[in-house]
N, C-alpha and C positions, 0 to 999 in steps of 0.2 A: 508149604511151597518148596518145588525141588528143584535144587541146583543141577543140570548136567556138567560133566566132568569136563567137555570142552568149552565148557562158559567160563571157565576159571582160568583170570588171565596169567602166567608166571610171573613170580616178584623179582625177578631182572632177566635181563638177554646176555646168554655169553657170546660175547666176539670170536671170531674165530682165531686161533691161538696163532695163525703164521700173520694174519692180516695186524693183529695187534705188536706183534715183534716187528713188522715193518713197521709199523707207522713208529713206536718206540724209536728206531734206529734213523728212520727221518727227523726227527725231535732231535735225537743226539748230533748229529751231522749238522742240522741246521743252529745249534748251542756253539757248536766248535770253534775256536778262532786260533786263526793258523799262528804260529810264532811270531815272534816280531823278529824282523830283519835284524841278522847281523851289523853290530854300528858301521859306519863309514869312516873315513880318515877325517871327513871333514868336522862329524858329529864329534869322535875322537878330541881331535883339534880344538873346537867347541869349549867342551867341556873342561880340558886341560885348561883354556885363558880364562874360563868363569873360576877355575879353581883358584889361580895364580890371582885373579883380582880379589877375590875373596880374602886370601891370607894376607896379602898388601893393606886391607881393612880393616883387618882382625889384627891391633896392637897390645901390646901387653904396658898395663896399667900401673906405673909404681906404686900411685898413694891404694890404689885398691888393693895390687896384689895379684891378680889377675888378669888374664886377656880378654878384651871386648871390640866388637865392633865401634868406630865412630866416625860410620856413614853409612847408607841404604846398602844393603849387600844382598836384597832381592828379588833384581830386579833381572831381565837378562841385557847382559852387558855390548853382547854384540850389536843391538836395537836403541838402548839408552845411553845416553852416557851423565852422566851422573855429576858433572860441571856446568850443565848447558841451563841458563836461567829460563823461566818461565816465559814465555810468548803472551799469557794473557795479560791485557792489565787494566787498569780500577776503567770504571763508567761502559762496562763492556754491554748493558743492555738500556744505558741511558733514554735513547732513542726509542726503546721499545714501548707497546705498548701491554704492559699484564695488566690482568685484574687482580682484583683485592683477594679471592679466594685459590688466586694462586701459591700453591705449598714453597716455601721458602727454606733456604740450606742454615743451618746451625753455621755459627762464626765464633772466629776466637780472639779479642785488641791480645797484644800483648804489651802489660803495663810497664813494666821495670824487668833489668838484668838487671842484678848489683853482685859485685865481685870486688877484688884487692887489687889488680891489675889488665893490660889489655897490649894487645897489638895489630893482629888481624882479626876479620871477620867471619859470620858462620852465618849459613841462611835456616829457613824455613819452608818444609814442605809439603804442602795436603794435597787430598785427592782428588783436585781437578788434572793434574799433570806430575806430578811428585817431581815438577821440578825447581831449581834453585828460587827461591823468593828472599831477597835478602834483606835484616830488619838490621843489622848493623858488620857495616866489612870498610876497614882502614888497611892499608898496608905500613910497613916500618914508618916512611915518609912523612905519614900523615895519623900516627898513631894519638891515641886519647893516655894522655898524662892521669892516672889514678891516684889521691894524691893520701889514703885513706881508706880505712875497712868498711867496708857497707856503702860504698859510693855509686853510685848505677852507671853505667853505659848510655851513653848519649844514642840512641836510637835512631835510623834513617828511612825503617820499612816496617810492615810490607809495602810493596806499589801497592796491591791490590785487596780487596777481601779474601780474608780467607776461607776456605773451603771446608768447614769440621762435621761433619756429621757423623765420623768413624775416631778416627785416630789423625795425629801431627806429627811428623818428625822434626826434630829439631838438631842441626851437626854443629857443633863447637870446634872450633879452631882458634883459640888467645894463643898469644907469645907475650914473654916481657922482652923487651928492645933492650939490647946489648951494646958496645962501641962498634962491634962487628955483627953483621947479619949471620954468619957462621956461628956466632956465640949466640945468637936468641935463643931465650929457654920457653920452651915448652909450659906453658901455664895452665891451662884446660885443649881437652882433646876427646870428646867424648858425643854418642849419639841418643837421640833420648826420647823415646817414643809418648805421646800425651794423645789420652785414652779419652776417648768423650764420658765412660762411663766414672770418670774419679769426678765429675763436677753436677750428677743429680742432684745430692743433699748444697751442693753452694756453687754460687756462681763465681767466685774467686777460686783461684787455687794456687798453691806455693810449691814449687818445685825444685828441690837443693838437690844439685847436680856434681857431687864429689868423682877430682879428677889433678890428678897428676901432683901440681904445687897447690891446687884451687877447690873451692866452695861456691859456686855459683848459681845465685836463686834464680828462677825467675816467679814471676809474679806474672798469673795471665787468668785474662776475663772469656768465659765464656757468655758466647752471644747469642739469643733462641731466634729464629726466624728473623735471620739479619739480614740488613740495607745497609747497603753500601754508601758513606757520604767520603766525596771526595770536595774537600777545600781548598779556597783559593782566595787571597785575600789582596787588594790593593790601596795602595794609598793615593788617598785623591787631592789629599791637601797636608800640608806641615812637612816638614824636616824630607828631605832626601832617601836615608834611610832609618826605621824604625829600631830605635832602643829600647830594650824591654822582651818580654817573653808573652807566649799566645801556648793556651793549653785545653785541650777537650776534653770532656768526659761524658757521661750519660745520666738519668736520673735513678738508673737502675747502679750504678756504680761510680760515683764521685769520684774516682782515684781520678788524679790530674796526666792526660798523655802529653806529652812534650812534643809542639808542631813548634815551635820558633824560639831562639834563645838568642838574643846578641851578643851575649856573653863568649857563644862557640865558635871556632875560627870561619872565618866566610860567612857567619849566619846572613848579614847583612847583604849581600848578593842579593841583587834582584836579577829576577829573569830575564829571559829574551824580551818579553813582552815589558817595556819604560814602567816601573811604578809597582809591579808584580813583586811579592817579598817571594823566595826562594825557600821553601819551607822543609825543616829536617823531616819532617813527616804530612801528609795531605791526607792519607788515607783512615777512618776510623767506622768501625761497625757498629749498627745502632740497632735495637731489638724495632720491631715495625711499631711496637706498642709504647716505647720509649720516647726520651726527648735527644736533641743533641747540643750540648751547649757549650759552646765557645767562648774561657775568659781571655781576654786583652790586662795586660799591665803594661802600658806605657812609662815611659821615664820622662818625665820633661827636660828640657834643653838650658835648664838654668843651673848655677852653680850647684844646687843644694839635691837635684837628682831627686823631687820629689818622684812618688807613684801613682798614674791614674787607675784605675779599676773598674774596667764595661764588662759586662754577660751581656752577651744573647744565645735568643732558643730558634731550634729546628725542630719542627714538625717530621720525620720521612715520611717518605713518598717512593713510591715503586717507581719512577720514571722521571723525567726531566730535573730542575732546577730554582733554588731557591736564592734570592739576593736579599739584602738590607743593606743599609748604610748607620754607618752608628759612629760619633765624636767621643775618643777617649783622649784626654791629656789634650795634647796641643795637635794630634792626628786625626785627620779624617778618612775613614777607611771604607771600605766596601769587601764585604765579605758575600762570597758566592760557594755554595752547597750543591754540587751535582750528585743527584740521586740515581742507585742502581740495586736493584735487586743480587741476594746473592743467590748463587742458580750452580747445581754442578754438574753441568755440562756447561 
């Protein structure tokens, strides 16, 4: 069989050599991107107050040795301001209704501060807002007396669940109170970023935060697909107001949180609402798969200051509210759990 010479098709086509330089030069031209504008006074201006805030944040450390930040310093300043407390707070999707296969946000209780001394407060930040959430803030006035090494901080927050699926920051600010507020010393001053990733291998974790005169742990529980329970407890019978202490924890984690002490100044305050105890803390996170459980130690009202001792359990629940009623000591209480999902947005 024979091939003619025009049945042979060529093994590529040349373009023609000017057609191809153009189109090349249309390619380059369309890659191009023009300079960026000369700054402006304002962008100038700008950038000069993020710098000036920056170094106002960035203090130099004695017990370390070094300068460090200790507060958020990346954020832009003109847009945030970086005092302004959180807007969101606890039962924010109570009312709602999810389902059970809705994906839920990681949380974090924090258990215990324990330090040597104290005077003002410092909050906590995650990323629903990175702003103020404060778990405990006194001023001079109304400082916590530390009377002892390893003693913890009386805890007042968060309002709300927290938000961890990435990273927390947390900013310290302690003083030790002085006769003069000009003479308060400096006791911790320091910022401290907590990583979702140091709590894989445990769901505790211990965090010694060295700074200035101080050593300060903290102690915080990571939460996996947490529900938010926010409490409320009243008294429906016995004594006026409740003597004794009321503490939460989970089944995934026993450490005891501290929601009521009468032992602390004002514990006893009842709310607006006749009968409502005023609690140092309402807010705690509970894994969806966990329990929640609330112990009561009442003190009776007779010389000798016996101790009663009630548990109860909570089921979560992605939406509305749970009540009981339960007789500890010479009280009769009513304890109410409002249910919320933690969600970040």
């Amino acid at each position: 069989m024979e091939f003619m010479e025009d049945d042979v098709l060529p093994m590529y086509l040349e373009e023609d050599e000017e057609e191809a330089a153009a189109a090349k030069q249309k390619r380059r031209q369309q890659s191009w991107k023009p300079p960026p504008p000369p700054p402006t006074k304002e962008g100038m201006d700008k950038v000069k107050r993020d710098l000036e805030m920056m170094q106002k944040l960035y203090v130099f450390d004695p017990k370390l040795g070094y300068g460090c930040y200790n507060r958020i310093w990346f954020v832009d300043f003109d847009m945030f301001d970086i005092d302004e407390e959180t807007q969101f707070g606890p039962m924010r999707f109570a009312d709602s209704h999810i389902t059970d296969n809705h994906e839920l946000t990681n949380s974090l209780n924090v258990l215990r501060v324990k330090l040597m001394s104290s005077d003002v407060g410092f909050p906590v930040r995650d990323r629903l807002d990175l702003k103020c959430i404060y778990i405990f803030r006194r001023n001079r006035h109304n400082c916590q007396l530390v009377q002892s090494e390893g003693e913890s901080l009386i805890l007042t927050g968060p309002s709300r669940g927290l938000v961890f699926y990435s990273d927390a920051y947390f900013e310290i600010d302690l003083k030790i109170k002085k006769d003069a507020e000009i003479s308060d010393e400096q006791f911790c001053k320091a910022l401290i970023d907590v990583d979702v990733g140091k709590f894989k291998s445990n769901n505790i974790t211990r965090k010694t935060v060295v700074s200035w005169l101080s050593e300060v742990d903290f102690i915080l529980s990571y939460v996996k697909n947490a529900v938010e329970g926010t409490v409320e407890i009243r008294i429906l019978s016995g004594p006026e107001a409740f003597s004794g202490k009321i503490t939460a924890c989970t089944t995934n984690d026993p450490s005891p949180i501290l929601l009521y002490d009468s032992d602390v100044d004002d514990a006893n305050t009842l709310g607006n609402d006749n009968k409502v105890l005023q609690l140092l803390r309402r807010v705690v996170a509970v894994s969806k798969d966990q329990m929640l459980i609330v112990h009561y130690y009442a003190r009776s009202d007779d010389q000798n200051g016996n101790m009663s001792h009630c548990i109860c359990e909570f089921t979560p629940r992605f939406e509305g509210a749970d009540k009981t009623e339960i007789t500890c000591g010479v009280y009769m209480l009513r304890v109410k759990v409002t249910w919320s999902p933690v969600l970040d947005h």
